[in-house]
N, C-alpha and C positions, 0 to 999 in steps of 0.2 A: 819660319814663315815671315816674309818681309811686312812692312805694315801696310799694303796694300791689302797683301791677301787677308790680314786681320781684320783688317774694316769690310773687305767682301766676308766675311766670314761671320763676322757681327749679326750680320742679317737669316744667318741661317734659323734661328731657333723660331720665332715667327714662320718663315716658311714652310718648316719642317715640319712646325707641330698642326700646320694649316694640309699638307698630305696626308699627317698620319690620321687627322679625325674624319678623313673624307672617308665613308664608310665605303666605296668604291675598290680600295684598293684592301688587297688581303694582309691576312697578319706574316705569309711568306715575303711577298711582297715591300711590305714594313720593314719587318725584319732587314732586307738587303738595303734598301735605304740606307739606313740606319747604318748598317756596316758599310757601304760607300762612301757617306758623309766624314766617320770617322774613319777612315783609311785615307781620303783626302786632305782632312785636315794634319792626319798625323804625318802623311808622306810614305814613303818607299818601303820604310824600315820603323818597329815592325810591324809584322803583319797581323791586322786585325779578321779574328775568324770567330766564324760562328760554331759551336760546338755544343754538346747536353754537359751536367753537370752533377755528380754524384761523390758522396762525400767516400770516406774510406769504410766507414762500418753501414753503407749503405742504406741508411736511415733519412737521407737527404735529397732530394735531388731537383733537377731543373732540366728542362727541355730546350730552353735557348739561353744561353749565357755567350757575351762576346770576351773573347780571350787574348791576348797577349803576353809573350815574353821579351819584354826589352832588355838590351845590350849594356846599356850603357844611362847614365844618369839625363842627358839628356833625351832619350825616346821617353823614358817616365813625364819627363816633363811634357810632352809633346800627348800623351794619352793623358794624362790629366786636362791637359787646354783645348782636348777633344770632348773627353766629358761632359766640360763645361758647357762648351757651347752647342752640344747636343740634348741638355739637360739629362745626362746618364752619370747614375753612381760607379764610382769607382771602389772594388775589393781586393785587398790580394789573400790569393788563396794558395799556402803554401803545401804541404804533406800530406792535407785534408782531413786532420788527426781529431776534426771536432766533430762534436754532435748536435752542436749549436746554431739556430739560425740566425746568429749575428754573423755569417761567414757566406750564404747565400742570398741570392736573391734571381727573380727569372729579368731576363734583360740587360743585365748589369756586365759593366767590363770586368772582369777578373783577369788581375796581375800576377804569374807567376813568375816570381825574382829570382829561381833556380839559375837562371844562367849568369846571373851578375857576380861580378868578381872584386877585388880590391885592387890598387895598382902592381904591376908584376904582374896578369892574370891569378894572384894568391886568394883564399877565402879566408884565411885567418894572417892576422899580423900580430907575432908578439911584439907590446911596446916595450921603448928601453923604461927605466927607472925601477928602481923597490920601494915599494912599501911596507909600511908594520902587515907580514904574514898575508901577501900578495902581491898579484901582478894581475896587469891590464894586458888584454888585446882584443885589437880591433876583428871586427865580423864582416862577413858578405851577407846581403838578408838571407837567401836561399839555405845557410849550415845547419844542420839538424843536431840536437844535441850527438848524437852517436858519433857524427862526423866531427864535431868540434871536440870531443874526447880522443876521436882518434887521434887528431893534429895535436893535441896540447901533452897527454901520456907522455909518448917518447920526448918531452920537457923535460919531463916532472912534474907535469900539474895534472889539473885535475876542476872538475865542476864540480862545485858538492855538493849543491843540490839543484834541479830540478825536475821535468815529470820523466816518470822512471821508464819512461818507451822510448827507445832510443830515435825512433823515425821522425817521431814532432820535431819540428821547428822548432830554432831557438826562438825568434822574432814573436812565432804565433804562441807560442809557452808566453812570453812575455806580454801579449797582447792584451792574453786570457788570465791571466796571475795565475797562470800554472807552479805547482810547486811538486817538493819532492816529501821525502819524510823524516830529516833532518829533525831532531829536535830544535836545534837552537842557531836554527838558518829560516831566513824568509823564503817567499815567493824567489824565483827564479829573477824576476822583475828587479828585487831590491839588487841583486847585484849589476845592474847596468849601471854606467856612471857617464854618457854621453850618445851623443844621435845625431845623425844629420839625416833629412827628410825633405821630401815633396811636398809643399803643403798643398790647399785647396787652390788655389791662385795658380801653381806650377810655378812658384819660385824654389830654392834651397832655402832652409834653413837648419841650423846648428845650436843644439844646447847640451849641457854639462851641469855636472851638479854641482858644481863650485860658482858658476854662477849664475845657474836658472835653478833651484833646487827646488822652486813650484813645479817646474815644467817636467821636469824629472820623476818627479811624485805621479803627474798625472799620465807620463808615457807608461809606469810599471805596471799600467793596466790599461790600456789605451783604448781596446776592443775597434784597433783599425779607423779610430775615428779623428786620428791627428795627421793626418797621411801617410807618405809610403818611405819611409824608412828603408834608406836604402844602405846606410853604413851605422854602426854602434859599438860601443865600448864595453866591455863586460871585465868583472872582475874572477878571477883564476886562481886556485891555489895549490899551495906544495903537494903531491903525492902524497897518501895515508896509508901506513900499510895496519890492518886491521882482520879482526876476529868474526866474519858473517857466522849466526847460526839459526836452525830452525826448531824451534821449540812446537810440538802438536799439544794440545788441551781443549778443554771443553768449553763452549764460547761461555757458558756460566760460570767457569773462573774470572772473566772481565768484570763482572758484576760488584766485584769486590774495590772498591775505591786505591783502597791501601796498595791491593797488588798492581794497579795501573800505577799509580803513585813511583814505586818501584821501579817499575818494568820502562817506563819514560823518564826518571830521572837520573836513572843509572845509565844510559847507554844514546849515543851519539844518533842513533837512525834505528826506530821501531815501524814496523808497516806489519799490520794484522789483517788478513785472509779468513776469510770463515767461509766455510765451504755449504752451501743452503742442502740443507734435505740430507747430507751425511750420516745422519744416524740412523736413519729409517732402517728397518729389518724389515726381511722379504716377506715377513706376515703383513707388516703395516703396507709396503710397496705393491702388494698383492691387490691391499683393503683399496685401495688408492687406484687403481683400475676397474676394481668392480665397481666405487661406488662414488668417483670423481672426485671424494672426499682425504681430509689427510686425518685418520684418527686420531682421537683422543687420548691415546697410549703413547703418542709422540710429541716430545718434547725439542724444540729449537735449540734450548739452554745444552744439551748435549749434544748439537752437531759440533764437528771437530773445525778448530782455527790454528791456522801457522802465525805463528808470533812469530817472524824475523826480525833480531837486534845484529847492529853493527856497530860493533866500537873495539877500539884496541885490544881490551880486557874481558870481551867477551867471553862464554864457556855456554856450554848447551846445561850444565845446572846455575848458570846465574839467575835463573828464575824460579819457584818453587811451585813447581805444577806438576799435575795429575795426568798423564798418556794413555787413555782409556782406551784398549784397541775397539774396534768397530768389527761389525760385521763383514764377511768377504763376498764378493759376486750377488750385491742386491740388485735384486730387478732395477736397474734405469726408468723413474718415470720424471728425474729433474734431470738437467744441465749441472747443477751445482757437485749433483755424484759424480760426474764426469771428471768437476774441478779437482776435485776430494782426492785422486789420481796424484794431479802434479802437486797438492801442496803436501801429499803422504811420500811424494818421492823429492820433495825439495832436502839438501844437504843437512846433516841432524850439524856438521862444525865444517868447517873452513877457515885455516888459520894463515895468519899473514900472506894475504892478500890484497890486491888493490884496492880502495875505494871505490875507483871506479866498476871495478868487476861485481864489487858487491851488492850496487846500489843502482844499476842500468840493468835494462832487460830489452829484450824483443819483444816485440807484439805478440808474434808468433807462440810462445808459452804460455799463455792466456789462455790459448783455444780459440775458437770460430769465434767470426764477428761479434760483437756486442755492443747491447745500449749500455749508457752511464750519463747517473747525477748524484751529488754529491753536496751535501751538507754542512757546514762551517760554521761555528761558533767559538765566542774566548770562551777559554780555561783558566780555573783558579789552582791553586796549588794541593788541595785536598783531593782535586781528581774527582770531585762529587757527580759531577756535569755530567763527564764522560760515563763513568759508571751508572747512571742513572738513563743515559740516553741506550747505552748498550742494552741496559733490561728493558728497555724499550720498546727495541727493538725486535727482542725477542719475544716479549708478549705479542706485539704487532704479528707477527710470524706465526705463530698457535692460533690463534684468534681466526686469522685470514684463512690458511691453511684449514686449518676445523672444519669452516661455513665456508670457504669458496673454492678450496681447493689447492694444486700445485699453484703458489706463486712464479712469477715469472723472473726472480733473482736467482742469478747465478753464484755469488759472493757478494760476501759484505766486507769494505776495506774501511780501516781505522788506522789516521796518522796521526800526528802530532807536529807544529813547526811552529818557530816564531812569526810575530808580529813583521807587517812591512808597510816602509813608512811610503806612505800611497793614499791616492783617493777613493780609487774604486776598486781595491783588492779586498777580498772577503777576509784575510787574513791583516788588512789595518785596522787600528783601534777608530772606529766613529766616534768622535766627540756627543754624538747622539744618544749611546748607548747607555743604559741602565747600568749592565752587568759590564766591566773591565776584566779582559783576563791577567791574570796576576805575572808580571815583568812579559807582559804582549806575550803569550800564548795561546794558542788557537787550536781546537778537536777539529781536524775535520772527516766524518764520518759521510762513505759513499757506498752506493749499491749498482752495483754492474749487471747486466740483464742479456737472456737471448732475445734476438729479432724474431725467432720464431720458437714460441716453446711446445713443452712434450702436451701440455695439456692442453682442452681449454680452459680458457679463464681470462678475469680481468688484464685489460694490456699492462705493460710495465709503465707509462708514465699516469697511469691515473693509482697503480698502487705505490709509484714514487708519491704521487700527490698526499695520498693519505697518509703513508707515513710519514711525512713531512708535517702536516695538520697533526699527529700524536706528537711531534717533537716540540714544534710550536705551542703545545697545549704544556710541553713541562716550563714553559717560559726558558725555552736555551737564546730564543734573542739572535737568532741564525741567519746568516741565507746561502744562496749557491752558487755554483761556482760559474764563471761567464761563459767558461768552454765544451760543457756540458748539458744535460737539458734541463732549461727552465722552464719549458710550462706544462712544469708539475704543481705552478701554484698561482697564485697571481703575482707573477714576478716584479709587475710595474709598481706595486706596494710596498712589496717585502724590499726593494731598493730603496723607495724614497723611506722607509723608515729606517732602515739599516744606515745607511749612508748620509743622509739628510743634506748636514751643512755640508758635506764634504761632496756634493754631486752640485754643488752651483760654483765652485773654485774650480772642479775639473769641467763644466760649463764654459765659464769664464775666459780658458785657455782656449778650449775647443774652438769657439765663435770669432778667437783672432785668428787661427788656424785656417779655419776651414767656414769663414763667414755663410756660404752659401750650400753647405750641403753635400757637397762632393762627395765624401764619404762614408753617406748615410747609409743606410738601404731601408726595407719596408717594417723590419722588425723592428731595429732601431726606433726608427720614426715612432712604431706605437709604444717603446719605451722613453717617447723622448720627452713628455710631457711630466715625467718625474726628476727630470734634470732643471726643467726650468719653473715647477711649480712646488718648492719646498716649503712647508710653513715653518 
C-alpha cells in the first residue's frame, strides 16, 4: 500500500467503530464490513473469508472467525497491518490439536501457515555444519511433527522428543511447551535455536540464541503472543535404534517410590497409561447400572497401566512387576474399558527399532475424540512426589466413584522430562518456587477424558478441577499445561504464583513485540493481568 493509501486508511478505525455501534445495522451486516475493510486493506491476495470454527476434539468452537492462508511472508505482513487498523486480533491456527482457549476467539483473524514454504518451494532445509551430537534445520510454520520425521528419517535423524501425536504442529507444540516423554530432554520448545516472525507492527524480525537468548527463552512458550513466525530453526539428531516394550501391572505398583525411582532412571522414554474402570468385574459393572454408583468392593489401585519404556537396553523383565490378568467381556459402563483393549494389545517387546517408531503415534489409536489437562510439577530424586501424587490419584477415584459415580476419565498418563530453559514453560525451573526438582526434572501427570460419557455425572473439567485442588492440597507446587484445559482451576493465580518473576521478562519482550495487542485474544486478556501485576 503506497503512503497515500495509509494515511486514507489511518482514518478507518474511528469510522468503522462509529458503523459498528449504530445499533441500526445488524451483526450479519458487521460482520461483512468488517471482512471488506480487511480485504481492502490487504489487496487481491489473500483472500479474507468468513467461516465457523471448531477445534479438532470438538470441544471448541466459534460461529464467526475471519480466516486466511497467505503465500508468502509479505501477505502475513499485509493481514497483520489489517488488523491493526481494524482493531482485530490476530491467531494462527495450525492442526487445531488444542483444547485450549488461548487458540480461539469469535471475530478474530485466524492464520493458517499450512501453505508457506521455505525457499525452493522446500518445508524443511537441512543446515550445513556439525555440531557435538546434532544438527540444525530450518522449518516451514505449517510441518507437523510426523511430517518433519518424515523429511529428516531417511537423513538419519530424528526428533527426540516432542508431543507424541504425530498431527500437531511443530510451531503450535512449541507455542504450548508441548513435550514428549523423554527423560532427560525438554519441552520440544528448548530445542529451537532461532525464528524469524511478523511482529505486531508488521515488520520482520530475527532472533537466535547466540544472540537474543532472552528472546529465545520467551519464544519456547510463546502462546502465539510474540507474532507469526513464519521460519525457525530446530535442533535434530542421529537415528536411535532402540528396545520399545510394554510392561501391564497394577496402577498400585506406581505407588512405591523406589520402583518409580527405577523405572525412570533406568531408561531413556517412560510414558504410563492407566486404563480407568479396568478392573471392575461384571458383578460390580452390573452394581454400577442399577445403582449409578461404583461399589465399594472396587478398588482404582488394581485397574491395569501399560508402563512403555524405550531405551537401547530395554527387555519386557527390566521392570519387576506383577501381570494380574483381568476379567474377560465386562459389561462396558466406562470408556476407559474400551482403552484397557489397546493398552492389553500394545507390543509385550520390539527390538531394534527406530526411535522414531517408538515414540510417535497417530491420534487415531487413542480412540474417539477426547478432553485433556494435564498437571506438572518438579521432581526430586527419591521419586516421593510422584509416588505420592499417584496414590492420589487413586484415592481421588474410589472416593468420587463411591458417591458419584462413573467418572468421566478415560486414562491417566504419567511422564517424566527435563527441565527447559524458558519463561513460561510448566517444565522451567521458577526462581519462585519452594520445591526445585532435583538437576530440573519435572512429573507431569495428565487425565484424558470423553466428550460424552456412558454415565451421568459430574463433567470432566470440574472433576479435573477437583483433582487438581487434592494435588495442590499435597503441596506439589504444580500447574498446567498452556495447550490443554485450564479452567479446571483459577488458572490466572496458579500462573502468577508459579511463574512470578519470570512472567514480567516474558512481559517485557512481549510489549516491544507486539506494543499494542495484536496478538491478544479475550482469554489472554483475562489472563493478562498476571503478567503485569507480580508482587
Amino acid at each position: 500500500m503506497d503512503l497515500l493509501g495509509v494515511l486514507l486508511w489511518l482514518c478507518l478505525p474511528a469510522r468503522w467503530m462509529a458503523v459498528l455501534s449504530s445499533g441500526a445495522v445488524t451483526m450479519t451486516r458487521k460482520v461483512t464490513l468488517v471482512q471488506r475493510s480487511l480485504q481492502n486493506i490487504v489487496g487481491s491476495s489473500p483472500k479474507i473469508e468468513v467461516k465457523s470454527f471448531e477445534n479438532w476434539a470438538e470441544s471448541l468452537k466459534e460461529d464467526v472467525v475471519f480466516t486466511a492462508s497467505p503465500k508468502s511472508v509479505r501477505e502475513i505482513q499485509r493481514i497483520v497491518f489489517a488488523a491493526l487498523l481494524c482493531r482485530k486480533n490476530v491467531r494462527v491456527v495450525g492442526s487445531t490439536h488444542s483444547w485450549s482457549s488461548l487458540f480461539t476467539d469469535s471475530e478474530q483473524i485466524q492464520i493458517n501457515l499450512g501453505n508457506m514454504t521455505l525457499e525452493g518451494g522446500k518445508r524443511v532445509i537441512l543446515q550445513p555444519g556439525e555440531y557435538p551430537g546434532y544438527r540444525t534445520v530450518r522449518i516451514a510454520p505449517g510441518v507437523t511433527v510426523g511430517e518433519l520425521n518424515d523429511l529428516i528419517v531417511p537423513l538419519g535423524f530424528t526428533l527426540r522428543s516432542g508431543p507424541s501425536i504425530k498431527e500437531a504442529t511443530v510451531l503450535g507444540a512449541i507455542a504450548t511447551s508441548s513435550h514428549g516423554a523423554m527423560v532427560n530432554e525438554p519441552a520440544i520448545g528448548g530445542y529451537m535455536t532461532g525464528a524469524r516472525f511478523v511482529d505486531g507492527w508488521g515488520k520482520i524480525l530475527a532472533f537466535n540464541e547466540d544472540t537474543d537468548p532472552e528472546v529465545l527463552k520467551a519464544l519456547r512458550c510463546n502462546l502465539g503472543l510474540l507474532g507469526v513466525v513464519f521460519e525457525f530453526e530446530l535442533k535434530i539428531f542421529p537415528q536411535e535404534q532402540v528396545n520399545s516394550c510394554g510392561i501391564l501391572t497394577p496402577l498400585k505398583t506406581l505407588f512405591n517410590p523406589e520402583f518409580l525411582r527405577n523405572a525412570v532412571s533406568k531408561n531413556n522414554f517412560v510414558l504410563i497409561l492407566s486404563a480407568s474402570y479396568s478392573s471392575l468385574t461384571e458383578k460390580e459393572a452390573r452394581s454400577v447400572l442399577e445403582t449409578g454408583k461404583v461399589p465399594t468392593t472396587w478398588d482404582s489401585g488394581n485397574d491395569i497401566v501399560l508402563i512403555n519404556i524405550v531405551d537401547p537396553d530395554a527387555t519386557p523383565d527390566s521392570l519387576n512387576t506383577s501381570d494380574d490378568p483381568l476379567p474377560e467381556d465386562v459389561t462396558v459402563v466406562s470408556t476407559g474399558q474400551e482403552f484397557y483393549k489397546f493398552i492389553k494389545g500394545f507390543p509385550r517387546a520390539l527390538k531394534g527399532i527406530n526411535l522414531t517408531d517408538a515414540i510417535y503415534l497417530d491420534t487415531a489409536v487413542l480412540g474417539p475424540k477426547f478432553l485433556a489437562s494435564e498437571y506438572t510439577f518438579p521432581e526430586k530424586t527419591d521419586f516421593k512426589r510422584s509416588a505420592n501424587a499417584l496414590k492420589e490419584f487413586s484415592r481421588f477415584m474410589n472416593e468420587k466413584s463411591h458417591t458419584e459415580g462413573i467418572l468421566p476419565f478415560t486414562r491417566f498418563v504419567a511422564r517424566w522430562v527435563k527441565g527447559t530453559d524458558c519463561f513460561l514453560c510448566p517444565t522451567s525451573n521458577p526462581t519462585s518456587l519452594k520445591v526445585a526438582g532435583d538437576a530440573g526434572h519435572f512429573t507431569t501427570l495428565g487425565m484424558d477424558g470423553v466428550i460424552d460419557t456412558l454415565q451421568e455425572g459430574p463433567g470432566f473439567s470440574y472433576t479435573m478441577h477437583k483433582l487438581v485442588e487434592a494435588w495442590d492440597n499435597l503441596g506439589l507446587e504444580g500447574t498446567l499445561h498452556w495447550g490443554k484445559i485450564t479452567e479446571v482451576t483459577n488458572f490466572k493465580e496458579k500462573i502468577k504464583t508459579y511463574f512470578r518473576h519470570d512472567l514480567g521478562f516474558f512481559e517485557n519482550i512481549r510489549r516491544k513485540i507486539d506494543p499494542h495487542g495484536v496478538f491478544m485474544n479475550d482469554y489472554l486478556s483475562y489472563l493478562y493481568d498476571a503478567f503485569n501485576n507480580v508482587n
